[in-house]
TORVOBA-303936 format. One record per atom (N, C-alpha, C, O): residue in three letters; residue number from 0; x, y, z; atom name. Coordinates in steps of 0.05 Angstrom, whole numbers. Example, Ala and Ser with C-alpha at 12.3 -4.5 7.8 and 13.67 -1.06 7.14 Angstrom:
BEGIN
+------+-----+--------+--------+--------+------+
| type | seq |   east |  north |     up | atom |
+------+-----+--------+--------+--------+------+
|  ALA |   0 |    264 |   -114 |    156 |    N |
|  ALA |   0 |    246 |    -90 |    156 |   CA |
|  ALA |   0 |    264 |    -66 |    156 |    C |
|  ALA |   0 |    285 |    -66 |    169 |    O |
|  SER |   1 |    257 |    -45 |    142 |    N |
|  SER |   1 |    273 |    -21 |    143 |   CA |
|  SER |   1 |    258 |      1 |    157 |    C |
|  SER |   1 |    268 |     23 |    161 |    O |
+------+-----+--------+--------+--------+------+
***
This chain:
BEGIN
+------+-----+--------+--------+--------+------+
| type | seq |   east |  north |     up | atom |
+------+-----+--------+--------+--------+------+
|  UNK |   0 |   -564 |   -349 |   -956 |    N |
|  UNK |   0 |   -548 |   -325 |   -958 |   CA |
|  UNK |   0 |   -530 |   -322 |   -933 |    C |
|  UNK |   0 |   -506 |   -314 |   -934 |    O |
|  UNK |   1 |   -543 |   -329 |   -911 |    N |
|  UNK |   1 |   -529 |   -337 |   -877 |   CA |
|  UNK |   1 |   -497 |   -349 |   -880 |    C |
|  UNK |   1 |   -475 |   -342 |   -871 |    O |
|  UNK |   2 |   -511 |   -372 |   -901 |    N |
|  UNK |   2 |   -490 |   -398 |   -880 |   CA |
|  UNK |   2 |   -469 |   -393 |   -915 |    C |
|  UNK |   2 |   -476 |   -404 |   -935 |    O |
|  UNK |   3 |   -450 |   -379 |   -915 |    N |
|  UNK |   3 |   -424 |   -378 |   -943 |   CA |
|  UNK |   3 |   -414 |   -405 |   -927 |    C |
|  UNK |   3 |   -419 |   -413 |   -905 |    O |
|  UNK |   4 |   -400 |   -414 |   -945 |    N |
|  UNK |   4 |   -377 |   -446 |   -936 |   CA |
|  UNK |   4 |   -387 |   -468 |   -926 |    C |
|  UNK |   4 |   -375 |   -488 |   -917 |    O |
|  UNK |   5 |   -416 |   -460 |   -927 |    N |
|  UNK |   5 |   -427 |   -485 |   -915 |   CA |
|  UNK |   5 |   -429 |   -488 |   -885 |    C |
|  UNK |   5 |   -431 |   -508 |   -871 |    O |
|  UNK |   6 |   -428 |   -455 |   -879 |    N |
|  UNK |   6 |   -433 |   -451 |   -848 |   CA |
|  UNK |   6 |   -405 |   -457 |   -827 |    C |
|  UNK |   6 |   -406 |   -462 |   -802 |    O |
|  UNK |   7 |   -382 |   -456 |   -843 |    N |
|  UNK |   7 |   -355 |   -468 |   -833 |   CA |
|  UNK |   7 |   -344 |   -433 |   -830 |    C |
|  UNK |   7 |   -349 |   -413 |   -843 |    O |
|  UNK |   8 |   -324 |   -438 |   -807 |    N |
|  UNK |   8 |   -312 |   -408 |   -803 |   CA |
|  UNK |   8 |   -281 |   -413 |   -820 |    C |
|  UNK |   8 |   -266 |   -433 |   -816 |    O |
|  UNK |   9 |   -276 |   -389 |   -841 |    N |
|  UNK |   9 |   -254 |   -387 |   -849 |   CA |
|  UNK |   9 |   -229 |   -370 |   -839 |    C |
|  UNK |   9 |   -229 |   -362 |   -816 |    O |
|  UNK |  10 |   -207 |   -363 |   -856 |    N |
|  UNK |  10 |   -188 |   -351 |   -839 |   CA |
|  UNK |  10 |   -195 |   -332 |   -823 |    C |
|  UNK |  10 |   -187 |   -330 |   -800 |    O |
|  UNK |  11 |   -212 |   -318 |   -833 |    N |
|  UNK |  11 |   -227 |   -292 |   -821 |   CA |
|  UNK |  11 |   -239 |   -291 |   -802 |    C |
|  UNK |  11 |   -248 |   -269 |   -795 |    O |
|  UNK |  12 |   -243 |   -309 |   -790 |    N |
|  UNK |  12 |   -266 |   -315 |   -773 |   CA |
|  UNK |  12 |   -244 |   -330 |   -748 |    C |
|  UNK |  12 |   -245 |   -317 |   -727 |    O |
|  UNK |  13 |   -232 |   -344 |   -747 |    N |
|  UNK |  13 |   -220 |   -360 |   -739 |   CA |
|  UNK |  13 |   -192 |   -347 |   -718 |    C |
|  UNK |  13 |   -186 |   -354 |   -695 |    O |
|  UNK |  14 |   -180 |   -328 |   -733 |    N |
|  UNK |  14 |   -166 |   -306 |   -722 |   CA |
|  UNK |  14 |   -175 |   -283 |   -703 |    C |
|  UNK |  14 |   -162 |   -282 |   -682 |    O |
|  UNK |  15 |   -194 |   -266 |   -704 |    N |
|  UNK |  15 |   -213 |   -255 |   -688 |   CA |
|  UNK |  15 |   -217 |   -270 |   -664 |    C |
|  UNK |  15 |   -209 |   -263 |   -642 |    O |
|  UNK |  16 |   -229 |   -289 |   -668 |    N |
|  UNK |  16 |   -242 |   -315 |   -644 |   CA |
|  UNK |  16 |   -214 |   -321 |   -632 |    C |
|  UNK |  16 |   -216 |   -322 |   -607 |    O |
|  UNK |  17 |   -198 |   -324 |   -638 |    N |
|  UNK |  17 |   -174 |   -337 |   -634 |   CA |
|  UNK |  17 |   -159 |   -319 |   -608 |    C |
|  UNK |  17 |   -148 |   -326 |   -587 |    O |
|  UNK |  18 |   -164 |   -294 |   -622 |    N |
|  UNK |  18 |   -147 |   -265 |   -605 |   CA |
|  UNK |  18 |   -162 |   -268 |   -580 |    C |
|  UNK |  18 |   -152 |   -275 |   -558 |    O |
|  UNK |  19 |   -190 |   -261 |   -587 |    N |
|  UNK |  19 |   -215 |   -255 |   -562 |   CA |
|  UNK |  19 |   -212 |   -277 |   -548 |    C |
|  UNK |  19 |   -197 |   -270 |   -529 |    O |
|  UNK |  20 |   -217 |   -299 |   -547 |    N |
|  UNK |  20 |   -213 |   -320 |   -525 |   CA |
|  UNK |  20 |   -179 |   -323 |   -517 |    C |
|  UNK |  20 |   -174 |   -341 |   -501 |    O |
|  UNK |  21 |   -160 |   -311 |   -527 |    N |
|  UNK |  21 |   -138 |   -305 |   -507 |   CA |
|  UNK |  21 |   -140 |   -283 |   -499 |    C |
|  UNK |  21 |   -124 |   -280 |   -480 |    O |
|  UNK |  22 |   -157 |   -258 |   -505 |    N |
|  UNK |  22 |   -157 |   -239 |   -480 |   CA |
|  UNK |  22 |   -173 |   -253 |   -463 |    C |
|  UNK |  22 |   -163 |   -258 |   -441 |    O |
|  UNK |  23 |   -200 |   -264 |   -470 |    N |
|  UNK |  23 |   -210 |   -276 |   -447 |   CA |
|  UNK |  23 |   -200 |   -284 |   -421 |    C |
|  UNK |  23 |   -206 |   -278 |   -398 |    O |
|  UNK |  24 |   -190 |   -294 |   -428 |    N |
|  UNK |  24 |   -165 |   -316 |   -411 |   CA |
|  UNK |  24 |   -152 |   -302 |   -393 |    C |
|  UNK |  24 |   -152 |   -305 |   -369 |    O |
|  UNK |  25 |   -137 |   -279 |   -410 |    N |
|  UNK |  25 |   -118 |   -260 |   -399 |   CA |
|  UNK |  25 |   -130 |   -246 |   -371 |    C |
|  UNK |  25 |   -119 |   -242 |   -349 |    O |
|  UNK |  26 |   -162 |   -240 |   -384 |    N |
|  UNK |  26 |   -177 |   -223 |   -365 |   CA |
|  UNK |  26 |   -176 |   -239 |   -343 |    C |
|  UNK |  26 |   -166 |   -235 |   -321 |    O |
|  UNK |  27 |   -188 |   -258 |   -352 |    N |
|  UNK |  27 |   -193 |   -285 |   -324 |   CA |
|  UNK |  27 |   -171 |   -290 |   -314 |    C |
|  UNK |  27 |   -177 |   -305 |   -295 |    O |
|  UNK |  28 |   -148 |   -287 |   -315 |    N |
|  UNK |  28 |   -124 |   -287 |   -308 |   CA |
|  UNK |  28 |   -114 |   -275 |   -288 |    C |
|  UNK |  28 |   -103 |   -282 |   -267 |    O |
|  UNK |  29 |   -122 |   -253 |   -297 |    N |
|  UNK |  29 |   -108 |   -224 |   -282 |   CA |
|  UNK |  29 |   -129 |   -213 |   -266 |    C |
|  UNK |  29 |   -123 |   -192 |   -255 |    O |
|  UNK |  30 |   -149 |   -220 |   -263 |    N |
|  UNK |  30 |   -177 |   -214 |   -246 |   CA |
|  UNK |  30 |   -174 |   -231 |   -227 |    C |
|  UNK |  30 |   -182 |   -222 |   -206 |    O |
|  UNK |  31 |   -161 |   -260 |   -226 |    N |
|  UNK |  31 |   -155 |   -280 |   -200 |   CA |
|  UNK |  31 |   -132 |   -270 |   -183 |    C |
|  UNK |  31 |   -135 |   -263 |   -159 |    O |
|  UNK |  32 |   -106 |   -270 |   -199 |    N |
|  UNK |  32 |    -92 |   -250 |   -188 |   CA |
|  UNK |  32 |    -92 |   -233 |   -162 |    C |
|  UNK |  32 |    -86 |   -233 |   -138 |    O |
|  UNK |  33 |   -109 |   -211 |   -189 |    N |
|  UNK |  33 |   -118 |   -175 |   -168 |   CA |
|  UNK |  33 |   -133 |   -189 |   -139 |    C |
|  UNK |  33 |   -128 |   -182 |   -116 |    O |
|  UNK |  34 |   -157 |   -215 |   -151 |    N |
|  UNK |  34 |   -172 |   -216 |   -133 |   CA |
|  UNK |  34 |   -155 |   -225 |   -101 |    C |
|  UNK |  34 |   -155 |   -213 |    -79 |    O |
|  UNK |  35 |   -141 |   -250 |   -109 |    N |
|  UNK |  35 |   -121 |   -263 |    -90 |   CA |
|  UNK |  35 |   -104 |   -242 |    -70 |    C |
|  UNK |  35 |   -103 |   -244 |    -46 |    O |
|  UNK |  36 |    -91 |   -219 |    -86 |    N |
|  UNK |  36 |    -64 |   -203 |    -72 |   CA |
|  UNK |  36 |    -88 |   -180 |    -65 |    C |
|  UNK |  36 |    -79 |   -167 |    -46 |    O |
|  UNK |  37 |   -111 |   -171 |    -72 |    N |
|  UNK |  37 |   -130 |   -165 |    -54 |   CA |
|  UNK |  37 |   -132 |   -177 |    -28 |    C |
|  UNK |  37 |   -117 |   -173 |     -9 |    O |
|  UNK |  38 |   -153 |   -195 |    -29 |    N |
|  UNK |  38 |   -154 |   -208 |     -7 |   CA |
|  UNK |  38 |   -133 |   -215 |     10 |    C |
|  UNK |  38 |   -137 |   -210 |     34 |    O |
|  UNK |  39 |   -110 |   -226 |      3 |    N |
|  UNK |  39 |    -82 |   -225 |     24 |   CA |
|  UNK |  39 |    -84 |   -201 |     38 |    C |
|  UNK |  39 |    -86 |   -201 |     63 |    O |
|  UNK |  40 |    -82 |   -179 |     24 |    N |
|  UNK |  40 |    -81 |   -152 |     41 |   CA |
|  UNK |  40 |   -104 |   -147 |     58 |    C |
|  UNK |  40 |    -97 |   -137 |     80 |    O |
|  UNK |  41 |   -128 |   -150 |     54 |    N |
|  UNK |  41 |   -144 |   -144 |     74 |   CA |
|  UNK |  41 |   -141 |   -163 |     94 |    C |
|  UNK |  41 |   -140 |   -151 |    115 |    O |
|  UNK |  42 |   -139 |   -193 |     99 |    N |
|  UNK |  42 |   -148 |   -212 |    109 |   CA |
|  UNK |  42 |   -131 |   -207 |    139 |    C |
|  UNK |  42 |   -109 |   -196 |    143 |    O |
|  UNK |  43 |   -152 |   -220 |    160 |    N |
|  UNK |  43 |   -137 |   -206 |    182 |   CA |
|  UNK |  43 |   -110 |   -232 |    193 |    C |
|  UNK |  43 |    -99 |   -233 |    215 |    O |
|  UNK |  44 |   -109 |   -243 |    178 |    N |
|  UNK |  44 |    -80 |   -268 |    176 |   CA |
|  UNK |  44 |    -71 |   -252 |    153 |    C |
|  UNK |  44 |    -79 |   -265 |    134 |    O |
|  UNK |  45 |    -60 |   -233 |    146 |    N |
|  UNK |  45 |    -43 |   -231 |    129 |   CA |
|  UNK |  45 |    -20 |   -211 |    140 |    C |
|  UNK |  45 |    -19 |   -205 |    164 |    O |
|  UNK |  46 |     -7 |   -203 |    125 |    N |
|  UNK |  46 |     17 |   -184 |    145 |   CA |
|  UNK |  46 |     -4 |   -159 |    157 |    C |
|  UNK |  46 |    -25 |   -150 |    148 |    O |
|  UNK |  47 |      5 |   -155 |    168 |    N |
|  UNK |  47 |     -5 |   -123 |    178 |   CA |
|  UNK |  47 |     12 |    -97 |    180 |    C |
|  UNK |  47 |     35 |    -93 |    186 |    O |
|  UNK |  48 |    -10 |    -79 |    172 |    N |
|  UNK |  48 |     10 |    -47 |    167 |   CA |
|  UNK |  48 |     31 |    -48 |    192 |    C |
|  UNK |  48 |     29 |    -59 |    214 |    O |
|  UNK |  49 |     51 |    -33 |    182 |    N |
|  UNK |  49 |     71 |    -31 |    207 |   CA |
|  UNK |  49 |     56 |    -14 |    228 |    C |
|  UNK |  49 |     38 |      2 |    223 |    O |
|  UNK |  50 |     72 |    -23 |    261 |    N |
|  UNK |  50 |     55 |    -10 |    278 |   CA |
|  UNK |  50 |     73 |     17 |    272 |    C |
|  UNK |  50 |     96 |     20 |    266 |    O |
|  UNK |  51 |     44 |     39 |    280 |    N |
|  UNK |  51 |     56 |     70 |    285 |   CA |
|  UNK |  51 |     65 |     77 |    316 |    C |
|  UNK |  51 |     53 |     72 |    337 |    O |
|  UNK |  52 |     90 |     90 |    311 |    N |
|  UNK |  52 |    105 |     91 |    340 |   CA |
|  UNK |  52 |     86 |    105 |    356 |    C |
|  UNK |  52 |     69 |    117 |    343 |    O |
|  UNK |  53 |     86 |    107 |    386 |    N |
|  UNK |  53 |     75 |    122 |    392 |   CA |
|  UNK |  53 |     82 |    150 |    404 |    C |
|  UNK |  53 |    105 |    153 |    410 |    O |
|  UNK |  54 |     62 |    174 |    410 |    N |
|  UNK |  54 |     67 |    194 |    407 |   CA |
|  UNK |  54 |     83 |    203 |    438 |    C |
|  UNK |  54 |     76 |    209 |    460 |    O |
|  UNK |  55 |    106 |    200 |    426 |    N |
|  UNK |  55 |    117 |    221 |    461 |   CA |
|  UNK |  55 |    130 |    251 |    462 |    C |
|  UNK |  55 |    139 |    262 |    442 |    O |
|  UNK |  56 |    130 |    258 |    482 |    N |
|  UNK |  56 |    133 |    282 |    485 |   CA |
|  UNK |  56 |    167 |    285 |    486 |    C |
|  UNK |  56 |    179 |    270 |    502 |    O |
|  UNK |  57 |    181 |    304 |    469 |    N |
|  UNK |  57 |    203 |    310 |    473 |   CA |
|  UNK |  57 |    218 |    312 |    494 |    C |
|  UNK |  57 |    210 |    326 |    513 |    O |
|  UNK |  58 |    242 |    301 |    495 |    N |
|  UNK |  58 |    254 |    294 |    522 |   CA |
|  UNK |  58 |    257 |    321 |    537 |    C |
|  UNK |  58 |    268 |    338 |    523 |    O |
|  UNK |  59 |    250 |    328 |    566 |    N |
|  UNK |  59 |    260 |    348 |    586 |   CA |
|  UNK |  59 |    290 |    356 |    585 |    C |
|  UNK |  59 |    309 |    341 |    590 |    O |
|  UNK |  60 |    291 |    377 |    579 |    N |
|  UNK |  60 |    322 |    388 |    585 |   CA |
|  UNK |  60 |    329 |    391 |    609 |    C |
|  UNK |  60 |    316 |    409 |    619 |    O |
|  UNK |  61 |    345 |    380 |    625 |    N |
|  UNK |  61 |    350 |    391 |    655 |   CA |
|  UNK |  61 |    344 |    417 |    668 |    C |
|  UNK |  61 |    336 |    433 |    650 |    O |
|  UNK |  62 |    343 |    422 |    681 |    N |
|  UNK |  62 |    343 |    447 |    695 |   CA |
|  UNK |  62 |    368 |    458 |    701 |    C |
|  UNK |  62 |    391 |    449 |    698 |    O |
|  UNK |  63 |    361 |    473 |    708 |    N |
|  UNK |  63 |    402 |    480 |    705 |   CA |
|  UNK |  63 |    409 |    478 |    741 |    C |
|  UNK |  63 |    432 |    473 |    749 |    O |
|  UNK |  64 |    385 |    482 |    763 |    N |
|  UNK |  64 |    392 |    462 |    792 |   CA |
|  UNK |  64 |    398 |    431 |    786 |    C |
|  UNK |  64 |    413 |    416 |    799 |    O |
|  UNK |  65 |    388 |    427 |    771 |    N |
|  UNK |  65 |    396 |    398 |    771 |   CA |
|  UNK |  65 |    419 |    397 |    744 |    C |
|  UNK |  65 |    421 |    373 |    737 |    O |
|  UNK |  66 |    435 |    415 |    730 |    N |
|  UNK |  66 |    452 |    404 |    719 |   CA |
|  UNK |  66 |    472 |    408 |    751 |    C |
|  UNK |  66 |    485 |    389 |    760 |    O |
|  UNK |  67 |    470 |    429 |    762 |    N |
|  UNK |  67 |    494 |    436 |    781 |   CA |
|  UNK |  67 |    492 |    416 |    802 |    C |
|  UNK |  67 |    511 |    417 |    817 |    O |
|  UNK |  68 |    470 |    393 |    809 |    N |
|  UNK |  68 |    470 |    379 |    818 |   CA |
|  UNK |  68 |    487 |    354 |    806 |    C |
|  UNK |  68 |    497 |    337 |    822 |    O |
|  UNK |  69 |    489 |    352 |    787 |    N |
|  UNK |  69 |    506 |    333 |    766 |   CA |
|  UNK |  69 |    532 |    344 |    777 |    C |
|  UNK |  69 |    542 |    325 |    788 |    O |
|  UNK |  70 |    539 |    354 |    777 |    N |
|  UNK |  70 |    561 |    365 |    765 |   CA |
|  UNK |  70 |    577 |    363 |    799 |    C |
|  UNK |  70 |    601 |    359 |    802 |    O |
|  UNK |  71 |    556 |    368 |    825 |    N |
|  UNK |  71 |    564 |    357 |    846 |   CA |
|  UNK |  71 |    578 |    327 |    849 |    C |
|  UNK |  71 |    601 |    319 |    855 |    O |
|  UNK |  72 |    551 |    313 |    840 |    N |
|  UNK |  72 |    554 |    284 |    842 |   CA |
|  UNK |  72 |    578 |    275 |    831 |    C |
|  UNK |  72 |    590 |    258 |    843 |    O |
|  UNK |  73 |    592 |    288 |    797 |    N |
|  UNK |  73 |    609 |    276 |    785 |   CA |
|  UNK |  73 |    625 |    285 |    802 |    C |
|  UNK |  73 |    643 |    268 |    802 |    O |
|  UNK |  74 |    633 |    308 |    824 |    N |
|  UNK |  74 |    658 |    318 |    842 |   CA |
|  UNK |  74 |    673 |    329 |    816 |    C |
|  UNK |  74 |    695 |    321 |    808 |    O |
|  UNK |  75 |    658 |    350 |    804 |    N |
|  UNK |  75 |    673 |    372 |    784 |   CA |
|  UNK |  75 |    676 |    394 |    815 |    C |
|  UNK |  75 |    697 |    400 |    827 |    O |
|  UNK |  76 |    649 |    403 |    822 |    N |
|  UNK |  76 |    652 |    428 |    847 |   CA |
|  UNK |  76 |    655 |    417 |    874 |    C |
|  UNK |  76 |    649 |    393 |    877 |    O |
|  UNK |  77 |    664 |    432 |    895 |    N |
|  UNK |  77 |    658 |    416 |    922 |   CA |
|  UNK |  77 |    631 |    430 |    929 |    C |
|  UNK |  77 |    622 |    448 |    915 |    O |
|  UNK |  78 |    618 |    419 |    952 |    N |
|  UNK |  78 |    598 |    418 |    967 |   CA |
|  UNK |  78 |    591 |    449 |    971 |    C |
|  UNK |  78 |    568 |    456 |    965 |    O |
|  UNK |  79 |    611 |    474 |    981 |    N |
|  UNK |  79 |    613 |    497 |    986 |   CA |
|  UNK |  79 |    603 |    507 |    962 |    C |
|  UNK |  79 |    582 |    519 |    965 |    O |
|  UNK |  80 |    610 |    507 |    942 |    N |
|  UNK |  80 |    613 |    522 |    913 |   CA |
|  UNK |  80 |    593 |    516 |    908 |    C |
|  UNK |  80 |    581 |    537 |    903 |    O |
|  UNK |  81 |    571 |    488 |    903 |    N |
|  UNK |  81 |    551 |    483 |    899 |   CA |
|  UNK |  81 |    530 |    498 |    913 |    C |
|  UNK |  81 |    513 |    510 |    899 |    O |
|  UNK |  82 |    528 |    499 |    948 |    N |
|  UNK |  82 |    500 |    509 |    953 |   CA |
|  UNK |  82 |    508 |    548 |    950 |    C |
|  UNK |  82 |    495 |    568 |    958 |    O |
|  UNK |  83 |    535 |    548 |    934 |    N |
|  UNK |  83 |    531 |    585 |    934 |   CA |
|  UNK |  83 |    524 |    594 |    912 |    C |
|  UNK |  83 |    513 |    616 |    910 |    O |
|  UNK |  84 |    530 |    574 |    884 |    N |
|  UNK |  84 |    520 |    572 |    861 |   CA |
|  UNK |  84 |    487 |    567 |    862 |    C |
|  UNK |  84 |    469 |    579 |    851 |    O |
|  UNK |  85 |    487 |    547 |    876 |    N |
|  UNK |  85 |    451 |    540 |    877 |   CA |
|  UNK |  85 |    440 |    561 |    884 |    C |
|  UNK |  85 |    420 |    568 |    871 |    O |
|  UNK |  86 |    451 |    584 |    912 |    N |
|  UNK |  86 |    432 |    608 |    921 |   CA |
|  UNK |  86 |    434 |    624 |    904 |    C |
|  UNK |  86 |    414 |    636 |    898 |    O |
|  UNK |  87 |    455 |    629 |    890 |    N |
|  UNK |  87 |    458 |    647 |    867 |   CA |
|  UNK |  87 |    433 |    639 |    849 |    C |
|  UNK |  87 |    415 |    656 |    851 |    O |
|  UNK |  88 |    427 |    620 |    834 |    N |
|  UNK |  88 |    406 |    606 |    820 |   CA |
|  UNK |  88 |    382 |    615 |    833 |    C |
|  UNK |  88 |    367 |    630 |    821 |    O |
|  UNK |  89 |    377 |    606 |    857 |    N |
|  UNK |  89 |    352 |    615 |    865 |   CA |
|  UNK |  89 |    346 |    641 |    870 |    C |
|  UNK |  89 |    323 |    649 |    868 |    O |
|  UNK |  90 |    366 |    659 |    878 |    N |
|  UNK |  90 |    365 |    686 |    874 |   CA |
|  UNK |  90 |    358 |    696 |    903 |    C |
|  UNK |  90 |    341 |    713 |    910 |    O |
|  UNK |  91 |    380 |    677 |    924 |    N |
|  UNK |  91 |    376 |    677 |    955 |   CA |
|  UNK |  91 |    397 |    704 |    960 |    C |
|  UNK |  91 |    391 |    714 |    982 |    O |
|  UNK |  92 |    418 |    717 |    949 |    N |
|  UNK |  92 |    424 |    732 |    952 |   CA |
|  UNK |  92 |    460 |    728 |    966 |    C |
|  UNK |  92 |    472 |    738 |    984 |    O |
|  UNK |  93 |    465 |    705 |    942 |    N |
|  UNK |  93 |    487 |    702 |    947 |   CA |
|  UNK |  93 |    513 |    722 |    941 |    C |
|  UNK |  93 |    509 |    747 |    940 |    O |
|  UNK |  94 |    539 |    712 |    937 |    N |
|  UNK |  94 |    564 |    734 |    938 |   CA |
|  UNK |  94 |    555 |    758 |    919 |    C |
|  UNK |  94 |    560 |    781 |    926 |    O |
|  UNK |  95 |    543 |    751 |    895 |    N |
|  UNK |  95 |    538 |    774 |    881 |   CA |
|  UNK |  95 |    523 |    796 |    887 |    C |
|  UNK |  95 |    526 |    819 |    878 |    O |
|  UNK |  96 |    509 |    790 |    901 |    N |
|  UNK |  96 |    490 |    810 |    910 |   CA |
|  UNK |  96 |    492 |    826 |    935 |    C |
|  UNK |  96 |    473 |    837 |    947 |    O |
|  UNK |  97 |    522 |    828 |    944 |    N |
|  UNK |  97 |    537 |    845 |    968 |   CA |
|  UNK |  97 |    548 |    863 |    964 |    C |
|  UNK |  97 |    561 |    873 |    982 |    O |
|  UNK |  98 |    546 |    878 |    927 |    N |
|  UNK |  98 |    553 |    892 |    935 |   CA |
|  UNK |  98 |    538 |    914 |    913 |    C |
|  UNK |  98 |    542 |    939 |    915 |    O |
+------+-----+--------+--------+--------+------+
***
């Protein structure tokens, strides 16, 4: 009652089997793959994450003695104008404060 055809697989049989052992395949396929471009990525010879910059602190804005010191050096003010501006700055009690 087992064995119809004399135990031979017909269309029916043949098609099914046919599909499944090309997913097989497929699986085994695409499981070497995943496994390979896995491993590339972990392996410590493979590229590596980009480096992260490191953390710095936002650049210092001048002080405003040392912009007027700039501003000596380029010879925008003369020498006079500078240390009366500077006392002014420091709050030494320059022209403004005479009267």
């Amino acid at each position: 009652m087992l064995y119809w055809n004399d135990g031979g697989m017909n269309g029916w049989g043949i098609g099914p089997m046919t599909v499944s052992t090309l997913l097989l395949w497929a699986l085994v396929v695409l499981g070497v793959i995943a496994l390979v471009r896995y491993l590339s990525r972990t392996a410590p010879h493979g590229p590596a994450a980009p480096p992260v910059p490191p953390v710095t602190a936002p650049p210092m804005l001048p002080t405003p003695e040392q912009l007027l010191a700039e501003r000596l050096a380029r010879g925008e003010i003369e020498p006079d104008e500078y240390r009366a501006r500077l006392a002014t700055l420091r709050g030494a009690g320059g022209p403004a404060d005479s009267g």
